[in-house]
C-alpha positions as CSV (number, residue, x, y, z in Angstrom):
1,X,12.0,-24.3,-22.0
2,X,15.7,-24.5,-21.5
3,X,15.8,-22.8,-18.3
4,X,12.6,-24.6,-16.7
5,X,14.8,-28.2,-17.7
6,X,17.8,-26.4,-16.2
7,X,15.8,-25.4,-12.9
8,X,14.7,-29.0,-12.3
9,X,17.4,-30.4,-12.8
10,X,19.3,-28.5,-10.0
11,X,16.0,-28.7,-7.8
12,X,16.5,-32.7,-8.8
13,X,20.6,-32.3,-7.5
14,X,20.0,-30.5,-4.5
15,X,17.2,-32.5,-3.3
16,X,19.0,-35.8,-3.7
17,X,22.5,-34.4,-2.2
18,X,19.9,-32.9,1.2
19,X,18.8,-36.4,1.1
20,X,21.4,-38.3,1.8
21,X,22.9,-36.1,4.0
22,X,20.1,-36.3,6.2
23,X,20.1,-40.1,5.5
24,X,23.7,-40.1,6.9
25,X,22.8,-38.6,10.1
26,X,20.1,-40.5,11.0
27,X,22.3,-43.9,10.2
28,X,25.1,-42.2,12.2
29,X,27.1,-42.0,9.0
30,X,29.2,-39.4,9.8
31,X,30.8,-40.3,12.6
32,X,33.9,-39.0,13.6
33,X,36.0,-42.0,12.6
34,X,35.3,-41.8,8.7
35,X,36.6,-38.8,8.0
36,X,37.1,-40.0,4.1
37,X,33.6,-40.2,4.0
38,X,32.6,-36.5,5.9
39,X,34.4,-35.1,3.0
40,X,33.6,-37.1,0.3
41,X,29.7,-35.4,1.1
42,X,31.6,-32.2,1.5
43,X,32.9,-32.3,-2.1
44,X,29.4,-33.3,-3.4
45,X,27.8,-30.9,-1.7
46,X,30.0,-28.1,-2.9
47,X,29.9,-29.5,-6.4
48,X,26.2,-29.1,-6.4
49,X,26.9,-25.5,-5.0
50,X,29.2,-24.6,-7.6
51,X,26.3,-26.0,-10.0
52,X,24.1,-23.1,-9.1
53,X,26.5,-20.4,-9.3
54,X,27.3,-21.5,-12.7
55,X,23.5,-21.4,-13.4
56,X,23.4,-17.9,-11.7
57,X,26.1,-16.7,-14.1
58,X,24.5,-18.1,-17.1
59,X,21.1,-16.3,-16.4
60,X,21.2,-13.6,-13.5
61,X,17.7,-12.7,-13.7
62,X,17.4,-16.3,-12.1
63,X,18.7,-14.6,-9.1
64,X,16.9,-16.4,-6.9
65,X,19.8,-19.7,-7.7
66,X,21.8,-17.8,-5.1
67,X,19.7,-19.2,-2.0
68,X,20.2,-22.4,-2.6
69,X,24.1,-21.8,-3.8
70,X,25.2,-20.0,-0.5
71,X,23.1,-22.9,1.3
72,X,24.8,-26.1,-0.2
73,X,28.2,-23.9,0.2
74,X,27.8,-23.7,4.4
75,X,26.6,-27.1,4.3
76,X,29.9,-28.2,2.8
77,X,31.2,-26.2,5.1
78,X,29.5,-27.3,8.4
79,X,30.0,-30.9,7.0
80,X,33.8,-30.7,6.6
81,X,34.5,-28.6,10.1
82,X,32.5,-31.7,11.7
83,X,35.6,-34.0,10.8
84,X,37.7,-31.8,13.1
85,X,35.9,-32.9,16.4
86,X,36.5,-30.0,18.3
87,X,33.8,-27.4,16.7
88,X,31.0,-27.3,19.1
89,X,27.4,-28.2,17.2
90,X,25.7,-24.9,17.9
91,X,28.4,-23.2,15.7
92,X,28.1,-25.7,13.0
93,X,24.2,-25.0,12.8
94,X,25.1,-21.2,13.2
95,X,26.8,-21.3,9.4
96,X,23.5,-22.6,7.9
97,X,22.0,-19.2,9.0
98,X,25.4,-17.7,7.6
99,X,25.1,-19.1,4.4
100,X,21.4,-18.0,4.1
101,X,22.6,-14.3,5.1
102,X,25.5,-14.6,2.6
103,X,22.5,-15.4,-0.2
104,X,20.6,-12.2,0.7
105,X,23.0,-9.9,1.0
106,X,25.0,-11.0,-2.4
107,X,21.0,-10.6,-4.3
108,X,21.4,-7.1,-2.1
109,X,24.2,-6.7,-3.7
110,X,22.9,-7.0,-7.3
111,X,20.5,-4.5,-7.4
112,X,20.4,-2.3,-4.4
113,X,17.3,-0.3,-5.8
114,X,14.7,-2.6,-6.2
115,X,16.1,-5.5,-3.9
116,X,16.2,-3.6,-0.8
117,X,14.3,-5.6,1.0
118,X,16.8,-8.5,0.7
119,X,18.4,-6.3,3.6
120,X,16.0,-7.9,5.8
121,X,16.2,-12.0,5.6
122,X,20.3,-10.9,5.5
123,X,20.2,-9.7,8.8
124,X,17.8,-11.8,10.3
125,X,19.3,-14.6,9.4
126,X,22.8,-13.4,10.9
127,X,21.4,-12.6,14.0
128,X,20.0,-15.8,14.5
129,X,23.1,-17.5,13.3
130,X,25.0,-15.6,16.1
131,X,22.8,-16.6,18.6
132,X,22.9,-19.9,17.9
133,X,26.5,-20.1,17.8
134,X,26.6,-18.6,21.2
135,X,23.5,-20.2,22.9
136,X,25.9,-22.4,25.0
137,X,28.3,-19.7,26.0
138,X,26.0,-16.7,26.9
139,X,23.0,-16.5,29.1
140,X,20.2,-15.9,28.2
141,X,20.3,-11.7,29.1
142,X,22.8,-11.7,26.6
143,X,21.3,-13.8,24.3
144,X,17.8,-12.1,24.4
145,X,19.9,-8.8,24.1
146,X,21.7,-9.8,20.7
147,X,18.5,-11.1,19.7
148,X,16.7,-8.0,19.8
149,X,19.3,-5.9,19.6
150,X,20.7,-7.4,16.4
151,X,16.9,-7.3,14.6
152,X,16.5,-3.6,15.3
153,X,20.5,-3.0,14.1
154,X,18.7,-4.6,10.5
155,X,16.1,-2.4,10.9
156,X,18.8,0.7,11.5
157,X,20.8,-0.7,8.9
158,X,18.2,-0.5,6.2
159,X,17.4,3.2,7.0
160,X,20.8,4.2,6.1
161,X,21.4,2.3,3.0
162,X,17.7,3.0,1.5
163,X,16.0,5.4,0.6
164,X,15.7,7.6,3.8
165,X,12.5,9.3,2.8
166,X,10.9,6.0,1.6
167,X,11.8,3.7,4.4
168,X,11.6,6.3,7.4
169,X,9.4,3.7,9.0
170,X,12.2,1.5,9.9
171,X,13.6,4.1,12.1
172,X,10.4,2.7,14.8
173,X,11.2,-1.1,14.8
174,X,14.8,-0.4,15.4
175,X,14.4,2.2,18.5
176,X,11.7,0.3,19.8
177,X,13.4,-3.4,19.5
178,X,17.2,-1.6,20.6
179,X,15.7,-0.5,23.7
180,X,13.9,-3.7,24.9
181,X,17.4,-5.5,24.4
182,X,18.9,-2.9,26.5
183,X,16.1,-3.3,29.1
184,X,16.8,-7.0,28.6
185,X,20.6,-7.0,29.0
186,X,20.3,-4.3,32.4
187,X,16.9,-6.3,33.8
188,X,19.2,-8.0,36.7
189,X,21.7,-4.7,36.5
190,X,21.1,-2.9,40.4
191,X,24.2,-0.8,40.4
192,X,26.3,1.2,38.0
193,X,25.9,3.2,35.1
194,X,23.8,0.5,33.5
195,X,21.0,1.4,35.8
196,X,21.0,5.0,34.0
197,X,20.5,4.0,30.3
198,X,16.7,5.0,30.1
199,X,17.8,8.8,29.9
200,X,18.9,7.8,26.5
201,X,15.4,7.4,25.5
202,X,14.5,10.9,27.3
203,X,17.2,12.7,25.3
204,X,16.1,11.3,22.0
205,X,12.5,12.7,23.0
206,X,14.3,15.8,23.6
207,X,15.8,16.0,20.4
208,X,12.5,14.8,18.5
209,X,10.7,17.6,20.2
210,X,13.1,19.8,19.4
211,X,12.9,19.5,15.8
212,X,9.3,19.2,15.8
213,X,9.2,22.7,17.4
214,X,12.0,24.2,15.1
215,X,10.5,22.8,12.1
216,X,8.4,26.1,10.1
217,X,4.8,25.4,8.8
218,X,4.6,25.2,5.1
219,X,3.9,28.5,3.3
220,X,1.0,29.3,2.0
221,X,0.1,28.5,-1.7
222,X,0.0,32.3,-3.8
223,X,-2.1,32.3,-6.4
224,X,-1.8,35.1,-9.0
225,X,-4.7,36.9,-10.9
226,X,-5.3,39.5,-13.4
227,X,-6.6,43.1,-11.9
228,X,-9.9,41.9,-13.8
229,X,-10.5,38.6,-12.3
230,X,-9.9,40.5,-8.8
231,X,-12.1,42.7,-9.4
232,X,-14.9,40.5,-11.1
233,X,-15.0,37.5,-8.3
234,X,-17.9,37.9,-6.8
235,X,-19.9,38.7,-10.0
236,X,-22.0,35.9,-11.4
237,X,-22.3,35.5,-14.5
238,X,-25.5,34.8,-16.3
239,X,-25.3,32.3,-18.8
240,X,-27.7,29.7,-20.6
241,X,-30.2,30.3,-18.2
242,X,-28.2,29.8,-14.8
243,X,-25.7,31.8,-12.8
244,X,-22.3,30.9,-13.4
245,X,-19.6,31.4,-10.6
246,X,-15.6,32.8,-11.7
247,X,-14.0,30.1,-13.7
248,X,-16.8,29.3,-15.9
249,X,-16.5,29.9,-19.6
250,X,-19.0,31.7,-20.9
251,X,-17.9,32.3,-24.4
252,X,-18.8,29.3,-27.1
253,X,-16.1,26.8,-26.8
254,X,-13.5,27.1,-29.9
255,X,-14.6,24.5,-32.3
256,X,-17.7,24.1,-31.2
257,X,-19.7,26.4,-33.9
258,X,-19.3,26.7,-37.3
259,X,-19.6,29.5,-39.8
260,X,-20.7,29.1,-43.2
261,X,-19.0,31.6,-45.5
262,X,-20.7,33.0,-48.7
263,X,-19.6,31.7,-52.0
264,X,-17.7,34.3,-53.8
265,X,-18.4,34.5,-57.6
């Protein structure tokens, strides 16, 4: 009961403090002149932050507090970069996504077994911060390249630090989304050595068939028997009234009779 009070209440604080914030942009609030004000919501913000993290460390199978800790923290953030005037929007909406990385990777970080899939949303979320930060800067080659690029580096990425054997799958996203941003990025490349990237993808067919052909079949399963059973496998045996194959147990199960034993005087 304590803990469902405690999540409501900082559902209640974070609600209110994204409230107003929006508020303040669509009043124009936070212009660039009131800079008392820009960090006045910065402050708030990251007290609310600091709200969850103490909540995390009271209960840490609430783990889920971290997303909206890491959140309120790059909002604070974006808010009090804002009063400097000379950080370009795009990379201000870029540390939302970073903050939202930061939340994954930190539950990641908690239990690495069973949370692996927080690996995911982590790098998602980064890639698409970058990208935004860089969407007025770049063109949109490059842009489409880090894009897909940086999804099938997550994919890579959670290959190596899971389980190999149990996430083996991932190995096909990444190749398959690392090679469209390459084809992306060389689209408009006529000349140089960019031209010559697909023989990447005909080595690593190379290699795969190489270890497809060097790879031995599985021995076959041995099975020992008894010089009797060899010799006795195809005899049927005849029992209550039908023809038993090998395996069948012909004698009377133990347990299943009972002898009565004379009384001795």
């Amino acid at each position: 009961m304590r803990d469902f009070r405690l999540n409501q209440l900082l559902w209640a604080l974070a609600l209110v403090a994204a409230g107003l914030l929006m508020l303040g942009f669509n009043f124009d609030l936070w212009d660039a002149d009131r800079p008392q004000l820009r960090y006045a919501v910065a402050g708030a913000l990251a007290l609310v932050a600091v709200g969850f993290f103490v909540a995390f460390l009271t209960a840490r199978h609430h783990w889920w507090r971290l997303a909206p800790a890491w959140s309120l923290l790059a909002l604070a953030a974006m808010v009090a970069l804002s009063t400097l005037g000379n950080t370009p929007p795009v990379v201000l909406g870029g540390m939302l996504f970073a903050g939202l990385s930061a939340a994954f990777a930190h539950i990641y970080l908690l239990n690495r077994a069973e949370r692996w899939w927080a690996i995911l949303p982590s790098g998602f979320m980064l890639v698409l911060g970058v990208v935004v930060a860089l969407s007025q800067q770049a063109s949109l080659a490059v842009l489409g390249a880090l894009l897909f690029g940086g999804v099938g580096a997550v994919f890579g990425l959670l290959y190596l630090l899971g389980e190999r054997r149990r996430h083996w799958w991932a190995l096909a996203p990444s190749f398959i989304l690392v090679a469209f941003a390459l084809f992306v990025l060389t689209s408009d490349a006529r000349t140089g050595l960019l031209r010559w990237w697909p023989l990447l993808l005909v080595g690593a067919g190379l290699w795969v068939g190489r270890q497809a052909a060097r790879r031995q079949a599985p021995e076959p399963l041995v099975v020992n028997a008894t010089a009797a059973t060899i010799t006795r496998r195809e005899e049927p045996v005849q029992t209550a009234g039908r023809v038993g194959v090998l395996g069948d147990y012909v004698a009377p199960a133990p347990g299943a009779s009972i002898e009565i034993l004379p009384d001795e005087d």
